[in-house]
N, C-alpha and C positions, 0 to 999 in steps of 0.2 A: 684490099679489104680483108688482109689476113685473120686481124684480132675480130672484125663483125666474125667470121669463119665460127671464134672460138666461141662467141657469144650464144651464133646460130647452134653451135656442136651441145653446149653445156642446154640449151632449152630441149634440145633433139632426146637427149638421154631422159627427160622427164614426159616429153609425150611430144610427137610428131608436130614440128611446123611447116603448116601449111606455105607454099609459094606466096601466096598474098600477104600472110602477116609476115616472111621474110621481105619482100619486098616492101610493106609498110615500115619496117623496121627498119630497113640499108635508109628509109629516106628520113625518117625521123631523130636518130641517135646523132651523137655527136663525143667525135672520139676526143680525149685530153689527156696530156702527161701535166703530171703535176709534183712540184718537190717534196720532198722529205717535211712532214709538219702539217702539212698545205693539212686545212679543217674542210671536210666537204660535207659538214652537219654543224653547225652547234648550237649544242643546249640552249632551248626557250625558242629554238628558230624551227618553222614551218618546215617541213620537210616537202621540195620542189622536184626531186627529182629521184628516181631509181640507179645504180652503180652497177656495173659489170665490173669485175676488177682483170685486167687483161694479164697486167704482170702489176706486182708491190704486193702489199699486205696492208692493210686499214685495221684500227682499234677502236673499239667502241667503248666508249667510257663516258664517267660521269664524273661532280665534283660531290663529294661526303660532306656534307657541311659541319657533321659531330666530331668527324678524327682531320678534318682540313688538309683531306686527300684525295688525288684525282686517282680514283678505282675503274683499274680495267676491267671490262666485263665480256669481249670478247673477241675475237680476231676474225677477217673475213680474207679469204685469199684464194681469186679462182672463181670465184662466184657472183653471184645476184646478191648487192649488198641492200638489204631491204630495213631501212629505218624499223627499231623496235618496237616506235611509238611513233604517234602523229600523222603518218603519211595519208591514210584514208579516211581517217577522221576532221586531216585539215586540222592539229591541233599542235601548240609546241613541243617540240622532243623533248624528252624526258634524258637522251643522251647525247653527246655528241661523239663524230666519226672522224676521226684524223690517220691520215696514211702517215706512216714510219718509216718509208725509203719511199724515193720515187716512183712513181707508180702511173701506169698509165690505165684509163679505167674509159670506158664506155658511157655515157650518159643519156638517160631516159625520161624526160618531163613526165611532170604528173600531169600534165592534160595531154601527150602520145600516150601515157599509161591508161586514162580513163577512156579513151576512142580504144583501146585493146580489150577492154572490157565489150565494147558494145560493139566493134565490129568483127570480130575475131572468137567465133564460139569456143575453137579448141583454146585460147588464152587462156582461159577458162579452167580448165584440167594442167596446163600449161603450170598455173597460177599456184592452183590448191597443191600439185604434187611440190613444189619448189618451198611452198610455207612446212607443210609435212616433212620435208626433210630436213630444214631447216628446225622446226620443234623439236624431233628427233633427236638433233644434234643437240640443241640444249637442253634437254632432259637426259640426254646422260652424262654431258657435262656439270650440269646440278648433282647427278649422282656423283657423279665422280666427287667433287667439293664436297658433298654432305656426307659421303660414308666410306672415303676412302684414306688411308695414312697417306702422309705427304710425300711418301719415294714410290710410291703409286701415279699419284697425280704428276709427279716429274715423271715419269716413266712414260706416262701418257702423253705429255711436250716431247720427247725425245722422240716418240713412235708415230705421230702426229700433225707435230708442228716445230718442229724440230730447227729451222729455218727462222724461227721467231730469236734464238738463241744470235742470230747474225745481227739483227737487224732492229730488236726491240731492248729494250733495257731493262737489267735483272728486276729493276723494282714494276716497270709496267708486267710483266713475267709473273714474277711473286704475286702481284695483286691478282693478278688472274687466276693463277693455280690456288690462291686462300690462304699463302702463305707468307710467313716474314721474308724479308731480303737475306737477314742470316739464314736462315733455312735452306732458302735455294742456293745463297755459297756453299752452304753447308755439301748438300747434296750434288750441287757441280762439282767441285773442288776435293769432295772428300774432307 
């Protein structure tokens, strides 16, 4: 049970798990390696379950219906992959989630998700710190996009996510830094 380890370590750093909800949790998850591509969201589909990402990287993306392009909107790696939309509304996602190497990731039903609401008070604090830092993270990644030059925001891949550069493709890249495909040759390349 190395990777639950890493699962239990990443909730610990946001506020203390109790023995019960670890032990609710070793009996409820359910570990999966999955290939390169594999979708484990998409678009219009209910969002079923919570991700832990153990080892890969996952993308979160959408299809643009005006430029009939599929824009990256963000990468999760290491973390609690928590649908942008849908999941506790119980409505379709607005995005879908695709891993871009193999990835082996932890899974959490949304009915063990809602039993951690109501029998786990610290989930609770558990929950709110994990969204909070996750807003965080996209709010200044929106800064970044809205008021930053573009050898900024590659500077920010390089410092960051730098590992995306292996394993994802210049143009899922470029979407997501706000920039053309020439741009980032531009800025890789020189």
């Amino acid at each position: 049970m190395c990777n639950f380890k890493k699962l239990k370590d990443y909730l610990d750093s946001f506020y203390p798990v109790s023995k019960a909800l670890e032990e609710y949790l070793q009996a409820s998850i359910i570990e999966k390696t999955f290939p390169k591509n594999h979708v484990l969201l998409s678009e219009g589909e209910i969002p079923k379950a919570l991700w832990f990402i153990v080892n890969g990287t996952a993308r979160v993306h959408r299809y643009d219906d005006t430029n009939h392009d599929d824009v990256t909107l963000w990468y999760w790696r290491n973390e609690l992959i928590m649908p942008f939309s849908g999941f506790c509304g119980r409505l379709p996602s607005q995005t879908s989630i695709s891993l871009i190497q193999r990835s082996t990731v932890i899974c959490l039903s949304y009915v063990h998700v809602k039993y951690l609401h109501e029998l786990f008070p610290e989930y609770h604090f558990i929950n709110q710190a994990v969204l909070e830092n996750t807003n965080t993270r996209l709010s200044q990644y929106l800064d970044l996009l809205q008021h930053q030059e573009t050898a900024v925001r590659y500077q920010f891949l390089l410092e960051h996510h730098s590992q995306l550069l292996l394993h994802a493709s210049l143009k899922h890249i470029a979407s997501f830094l706000g920039m053309s495909i020439s741009t980032i040759k531009h800025l890789r390349y020189g």
